[in-house]
N, C-alpha and C positions, 0 to 999 in steps of 0.2 A: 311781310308775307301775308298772305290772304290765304284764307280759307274756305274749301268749297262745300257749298250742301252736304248734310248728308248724305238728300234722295240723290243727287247728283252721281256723284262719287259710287254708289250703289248701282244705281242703273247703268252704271258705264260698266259697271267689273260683273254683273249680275249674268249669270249663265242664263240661258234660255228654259222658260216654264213647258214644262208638259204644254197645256195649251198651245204658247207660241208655236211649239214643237210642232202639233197637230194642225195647225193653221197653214203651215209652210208644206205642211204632207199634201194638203188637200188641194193645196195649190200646184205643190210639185206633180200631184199624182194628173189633174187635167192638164196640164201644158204636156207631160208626157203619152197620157193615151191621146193626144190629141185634138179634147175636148175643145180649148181655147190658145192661142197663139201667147208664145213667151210674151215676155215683155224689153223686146230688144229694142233700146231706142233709137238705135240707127238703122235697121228696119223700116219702123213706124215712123220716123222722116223720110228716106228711101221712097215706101208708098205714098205718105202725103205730098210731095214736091214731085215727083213724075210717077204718076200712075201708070203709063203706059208702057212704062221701064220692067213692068212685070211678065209683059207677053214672053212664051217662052219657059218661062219657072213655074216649077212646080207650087203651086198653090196650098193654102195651109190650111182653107178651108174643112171645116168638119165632114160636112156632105160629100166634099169631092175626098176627102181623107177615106171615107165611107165607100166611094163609088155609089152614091144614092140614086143618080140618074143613068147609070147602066148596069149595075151589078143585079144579079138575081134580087126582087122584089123580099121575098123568106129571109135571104139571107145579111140583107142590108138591114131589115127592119128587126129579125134577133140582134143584129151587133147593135142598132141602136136602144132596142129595150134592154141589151145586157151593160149597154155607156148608162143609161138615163139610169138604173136601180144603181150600176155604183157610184156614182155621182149621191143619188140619195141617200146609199149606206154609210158611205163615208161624211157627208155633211150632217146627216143624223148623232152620228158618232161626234164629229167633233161639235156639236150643241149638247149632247149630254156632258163633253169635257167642259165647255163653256157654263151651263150651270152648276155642274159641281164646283168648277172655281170661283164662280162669282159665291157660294152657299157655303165654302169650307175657310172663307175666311183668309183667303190666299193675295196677296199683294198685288196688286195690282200695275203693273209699269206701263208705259205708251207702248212698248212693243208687241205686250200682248195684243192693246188694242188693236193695233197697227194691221200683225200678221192676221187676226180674225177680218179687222175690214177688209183686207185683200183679198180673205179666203170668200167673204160673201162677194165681191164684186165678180171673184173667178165663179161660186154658182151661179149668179146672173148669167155672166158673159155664155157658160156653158149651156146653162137652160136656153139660151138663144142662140145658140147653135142645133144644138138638137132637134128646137122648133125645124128652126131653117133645113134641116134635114126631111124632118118629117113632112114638110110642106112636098120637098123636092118630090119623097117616096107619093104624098100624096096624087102628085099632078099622073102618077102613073097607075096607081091603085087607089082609088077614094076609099075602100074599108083602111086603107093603113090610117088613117089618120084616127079615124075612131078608135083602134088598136093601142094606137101609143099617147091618146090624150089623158087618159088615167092616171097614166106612170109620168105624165109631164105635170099635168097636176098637183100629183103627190112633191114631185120634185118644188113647186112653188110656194104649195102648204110649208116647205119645208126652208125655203129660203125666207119665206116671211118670221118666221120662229127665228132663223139666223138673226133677220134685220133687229128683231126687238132684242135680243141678248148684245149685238154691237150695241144696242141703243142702252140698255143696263149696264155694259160693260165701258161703253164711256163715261155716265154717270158715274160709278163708282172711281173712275180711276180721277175722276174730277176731284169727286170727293175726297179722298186720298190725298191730291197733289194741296187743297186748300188746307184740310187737316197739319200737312207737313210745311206748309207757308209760314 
């Protein structure tokens, strides 16, 4: 009989951290307003191997999610500065949950790390949809662009913060995994 890790053994039966928790929120919450498309991978072959098997379906795009290129100019560009600030609030939030874990001394597993990468690659992907929105609103109002370059801005300031706490947050779990070697 063999006997397995500890950390092993642990990480398998280990409930999910507040953080991971918060990482999966921030994710769940953009794939459902819309921000960025699930992650179906029968889909995303679907589109890679016939593209032209899309004409016809409804499209998942944010802008066109938005109606960017023909709905009221006001009214596209409030729903997009009320996406872009929650997008900020909630990635704000889950970076203050990220340094308090990383500060309190809290364990660190790969899933943490895991569902935070995910969660920053989901503010990427969304901060470049948004863009792509505001380009669209742009090509139809040039003030819109100067409107929501602030609050996209801010959105970047914000995912650069995210990138360096995943970049801490792998170190430490590095750390950790060598520690328990």
């Amino acid at each position: 009989m063999s006997m397995q890790p500890a950390s092993t053994t642990a990480s398998i039966i280990r409930p999910k951290s507040d953080l991971q928790r918060m990482a999966e929120g921030y994710s769940d919450q953009a794939r459902e307003a819309g921000w960025v498309e699930g992650n179906d991978p029968m889909a995303f072959l679907t589109r890679s191997l016939f593209p032209d098997a899309q004409s016809g379906i409804a499209s998942h795009e944010y802008h066109e999610r938005i109606d960017a290129d023909t709905a009221s100019i006001p009214q596209v560009q409030l729903q997009l500065q009320n996406d872009v600030s929650s997008a900020l609030t909630g990635l704000t939030a889950l970076n203050a949950a990220a340094s308090d874990f990383l500060s309190d001394g809290s364990e660190i597993v790969r899933s943490d790390v895991a569902s935070f990468e995910d969660a920053l690659i989901t503010a990427r992907n969304a901060r470049r949809s948004f863009i792509e929105a505001s380009e669209v609103l742009a090509e139809r109002d040039a003030t819109v662009s100067v409107e929501t370059a602030n609050d996209l801005d801010s959105l970047e300031s914000e995912i650069e913060h995210t990138r360096q706490l995943a970049d801490q947050l792998v170190n430490a779990w590095r750390d950790e995994s060598v520690a328990t070697s």
